[in-house]
C-alpha positions as CSV (number, residue, x, y, z in Angstrom):
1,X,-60.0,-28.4,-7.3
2,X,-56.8,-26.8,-8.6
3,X,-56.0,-24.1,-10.5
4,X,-54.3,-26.3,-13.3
5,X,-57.1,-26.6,-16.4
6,X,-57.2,-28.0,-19.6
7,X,-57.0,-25.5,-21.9
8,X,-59.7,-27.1,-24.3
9,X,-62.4,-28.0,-21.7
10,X,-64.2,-26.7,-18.7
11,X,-62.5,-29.6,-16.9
12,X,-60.6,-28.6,-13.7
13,X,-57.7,-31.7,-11.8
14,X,-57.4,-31.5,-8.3
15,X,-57.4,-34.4,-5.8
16,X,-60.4,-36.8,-5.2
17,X,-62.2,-35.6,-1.7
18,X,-65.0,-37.6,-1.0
19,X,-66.7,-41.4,-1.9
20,X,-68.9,-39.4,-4.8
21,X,-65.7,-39.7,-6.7
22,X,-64.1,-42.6,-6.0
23,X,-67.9,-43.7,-7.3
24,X,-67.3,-41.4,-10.6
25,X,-63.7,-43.0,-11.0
26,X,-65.5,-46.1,-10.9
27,X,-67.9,-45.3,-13.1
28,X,-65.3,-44.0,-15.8
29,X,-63.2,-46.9,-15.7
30,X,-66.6,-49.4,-15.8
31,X,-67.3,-47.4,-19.1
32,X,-63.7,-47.9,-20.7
33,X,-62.9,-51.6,-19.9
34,X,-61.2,-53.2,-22.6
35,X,-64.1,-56.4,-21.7
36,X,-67.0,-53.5,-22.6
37,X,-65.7,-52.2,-25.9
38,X,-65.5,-53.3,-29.7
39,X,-62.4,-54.3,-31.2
40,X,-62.8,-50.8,-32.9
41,X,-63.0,-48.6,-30.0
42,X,-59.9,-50.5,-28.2
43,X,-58.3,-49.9,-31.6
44,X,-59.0,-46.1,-31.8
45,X,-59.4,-45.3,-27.7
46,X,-57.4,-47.1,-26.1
47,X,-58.9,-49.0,-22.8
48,X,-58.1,-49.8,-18.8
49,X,-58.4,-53.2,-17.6
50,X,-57.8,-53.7,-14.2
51,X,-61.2,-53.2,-11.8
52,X,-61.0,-51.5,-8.3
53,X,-63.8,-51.8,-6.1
54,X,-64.5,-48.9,-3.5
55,X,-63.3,-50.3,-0.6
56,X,-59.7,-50.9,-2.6
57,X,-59.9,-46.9,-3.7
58,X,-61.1,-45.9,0.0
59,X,-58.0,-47.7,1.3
60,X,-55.5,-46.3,-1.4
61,X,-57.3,-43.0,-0.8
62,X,-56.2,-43.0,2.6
63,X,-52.3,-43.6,2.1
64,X,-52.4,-41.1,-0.8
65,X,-55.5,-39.4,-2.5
66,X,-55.6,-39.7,-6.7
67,X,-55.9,-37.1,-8.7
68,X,-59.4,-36.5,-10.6
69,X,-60.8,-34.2,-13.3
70,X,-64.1,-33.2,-13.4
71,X,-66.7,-31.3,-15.2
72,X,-69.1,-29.6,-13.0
73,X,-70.2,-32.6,-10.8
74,X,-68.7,-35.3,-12.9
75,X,-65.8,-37.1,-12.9
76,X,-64.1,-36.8,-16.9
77,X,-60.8,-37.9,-15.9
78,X,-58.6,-39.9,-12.7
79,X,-55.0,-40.8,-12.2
80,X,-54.9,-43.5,-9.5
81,X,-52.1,-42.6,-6.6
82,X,-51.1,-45.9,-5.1
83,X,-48.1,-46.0,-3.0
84,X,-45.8,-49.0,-2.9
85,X,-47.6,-49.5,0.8
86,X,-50.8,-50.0,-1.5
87,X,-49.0,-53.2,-3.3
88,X,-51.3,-55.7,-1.4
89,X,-54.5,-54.1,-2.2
90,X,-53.8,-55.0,-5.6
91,X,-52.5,-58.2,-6.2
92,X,-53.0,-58.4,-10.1
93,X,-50.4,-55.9,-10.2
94,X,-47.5,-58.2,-8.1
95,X,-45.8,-59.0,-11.6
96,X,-45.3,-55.4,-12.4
97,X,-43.7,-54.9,-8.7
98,X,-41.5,-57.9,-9.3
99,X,-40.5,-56.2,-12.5
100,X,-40.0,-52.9,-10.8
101,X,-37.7,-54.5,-8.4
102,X,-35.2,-55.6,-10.8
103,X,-35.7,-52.5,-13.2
104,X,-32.5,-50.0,-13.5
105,X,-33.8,-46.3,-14.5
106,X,-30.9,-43.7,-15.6
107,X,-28.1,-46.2,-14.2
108,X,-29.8,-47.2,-10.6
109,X,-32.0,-49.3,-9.7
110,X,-35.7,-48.4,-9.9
111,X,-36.6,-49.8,-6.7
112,X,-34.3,-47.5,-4.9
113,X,-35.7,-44.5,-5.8
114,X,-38.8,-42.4,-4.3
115,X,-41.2,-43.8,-6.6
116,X,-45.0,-44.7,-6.2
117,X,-46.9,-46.2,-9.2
118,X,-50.1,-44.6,-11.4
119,X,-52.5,-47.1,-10.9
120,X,-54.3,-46.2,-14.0
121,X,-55.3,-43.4,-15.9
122,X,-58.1,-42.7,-17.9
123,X,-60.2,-40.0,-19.3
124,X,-63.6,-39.4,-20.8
125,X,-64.0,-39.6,-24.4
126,X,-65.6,-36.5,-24.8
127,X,-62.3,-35.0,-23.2
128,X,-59.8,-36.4,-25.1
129,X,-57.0,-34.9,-27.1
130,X,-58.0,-31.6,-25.0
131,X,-54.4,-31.7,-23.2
132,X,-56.6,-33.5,-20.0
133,X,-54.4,-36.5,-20.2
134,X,-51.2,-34.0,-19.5
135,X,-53.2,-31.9,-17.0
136,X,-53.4,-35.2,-15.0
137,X,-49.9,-35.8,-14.6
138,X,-49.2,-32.2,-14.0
139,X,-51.3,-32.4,-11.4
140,X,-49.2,-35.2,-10.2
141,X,-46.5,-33.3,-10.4
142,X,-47.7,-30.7,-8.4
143,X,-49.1,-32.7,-5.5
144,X,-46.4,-35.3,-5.0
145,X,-43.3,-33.7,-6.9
146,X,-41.6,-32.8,-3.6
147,X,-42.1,-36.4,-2.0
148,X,-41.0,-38.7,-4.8
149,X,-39.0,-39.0,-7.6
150,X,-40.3,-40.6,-9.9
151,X,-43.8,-42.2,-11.4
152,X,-43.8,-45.5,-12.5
153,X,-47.1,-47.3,-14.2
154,X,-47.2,-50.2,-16.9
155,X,-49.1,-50.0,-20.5
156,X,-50.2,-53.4,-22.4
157,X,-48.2,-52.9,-25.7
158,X,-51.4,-53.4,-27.6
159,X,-52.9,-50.0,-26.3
160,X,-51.5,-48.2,-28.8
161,X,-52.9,-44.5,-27.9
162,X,-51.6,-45.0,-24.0
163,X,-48.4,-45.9,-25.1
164,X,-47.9,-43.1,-27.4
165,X,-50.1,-40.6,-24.8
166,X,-47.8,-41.9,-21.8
167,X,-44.4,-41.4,-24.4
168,X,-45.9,-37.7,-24.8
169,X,-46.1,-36.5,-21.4
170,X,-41.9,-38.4,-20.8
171,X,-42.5,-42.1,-19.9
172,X,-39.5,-44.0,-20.8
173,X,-39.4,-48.0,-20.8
174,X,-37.6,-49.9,-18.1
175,X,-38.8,-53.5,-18.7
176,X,-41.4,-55.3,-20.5
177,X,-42.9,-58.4,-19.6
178,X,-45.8,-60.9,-20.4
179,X,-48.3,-62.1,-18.1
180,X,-51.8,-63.2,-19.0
181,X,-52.0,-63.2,-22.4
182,X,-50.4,-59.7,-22.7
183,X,-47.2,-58.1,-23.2
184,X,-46.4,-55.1,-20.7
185,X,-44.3,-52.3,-21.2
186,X,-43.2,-50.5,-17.9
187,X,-42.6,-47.0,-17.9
188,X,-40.9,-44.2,-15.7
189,X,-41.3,-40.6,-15.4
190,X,-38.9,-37.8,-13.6
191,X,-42.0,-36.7,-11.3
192,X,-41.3,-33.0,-12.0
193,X,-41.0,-34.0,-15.6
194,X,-37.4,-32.4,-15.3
195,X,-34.6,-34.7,-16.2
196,X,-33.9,-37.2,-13.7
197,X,-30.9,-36.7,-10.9
């Protein structure tokens, strides 16, 4: 685990190293599906929807490990690594690459740059608002900062708190779309959270 903490918890971000937590990612984002909470708790705590299965993870671990957070043995927080070389693991996500793909950031186009996507982020309620969520992308920052540009991830427009958490820590918009039911918003970040070149 690194040396980058969140000031307001015990929790520490490093890079996942073994199955135990791709199993505690898993477990985290089984918790915080939008499918297993109340209107209120999407409302108020925002929510993940996609679902990875360990073999998916294993594979994307294997191109490019995520980043995790945990608290003593457990796994409070993940930001999912996947490289564009990780698109086909995912299909659910091929609208969101198609989008990419025709996307212009800061006067060229996206798909040009070193980029690689967050495949989703999420932390553990009892760690939130602790400054874990930023800790995650710093740790991001830290790990991949000299091999890529850019981050690129996508945010339903009705999760409110992601959209607000993601604007925080310097996502900007570079398309929206809808696909299944939902609106998308997709969203670009200097990797080194400097101002882009």
């Amino acid at each position: 685990m690194s040396d980058l903490v969140s000031a307001a918890t015990s929790a520490r971000t490093g890079l996942a190293q073994n199955d135990d937590e791709l199993r505690g990612i898993l477990a985290l984002q089984r918790a915080n599906l939008k499918s297993s909470l109340s209107p209120a708790e999407i409302a108020e705590q925002g929510f993940v929807t996609l679902v990875h299965t360990l073999d998916v993870l294993r594979r994307m671990h294997e191109l490019a490990p995520s980043v995790v957070a945990k608290s003593g043995d457990t796994v409070v927080g993940y930001a999912l690594t996947m490289l564009v070389e990780a698109r086909p693991l995912v299909p659910q996500l091929e609208p969101m690459f198609d989008e990419i793909e025709r996307a212009t950031w800061h006067g060229a186009p996206l798909a040009r740059r070193r980029f690689y996507v967050m495949g989703q982020i999420c932390v553990a309620r009892a760690f939130r608002a602790t400054g874990l969520f930023a800790a995650l992308y710093a740790e991001h920052d830290a790990r991949y900062g000299d091999r890529f540009d850019c981050l690129v991830t996508e945010i339903s427009t009705s999760n409110v708190r992601s959209a607000r958490a993601h604007a925080r820590v310097g996502f900007e918009p570079v398309a929206c779309y809808r696909h299944a039911g939902d609106d998308w918003s997709v969203v670009a970040r200097a990797l080194s959270g400097a101002a882009p070149k």
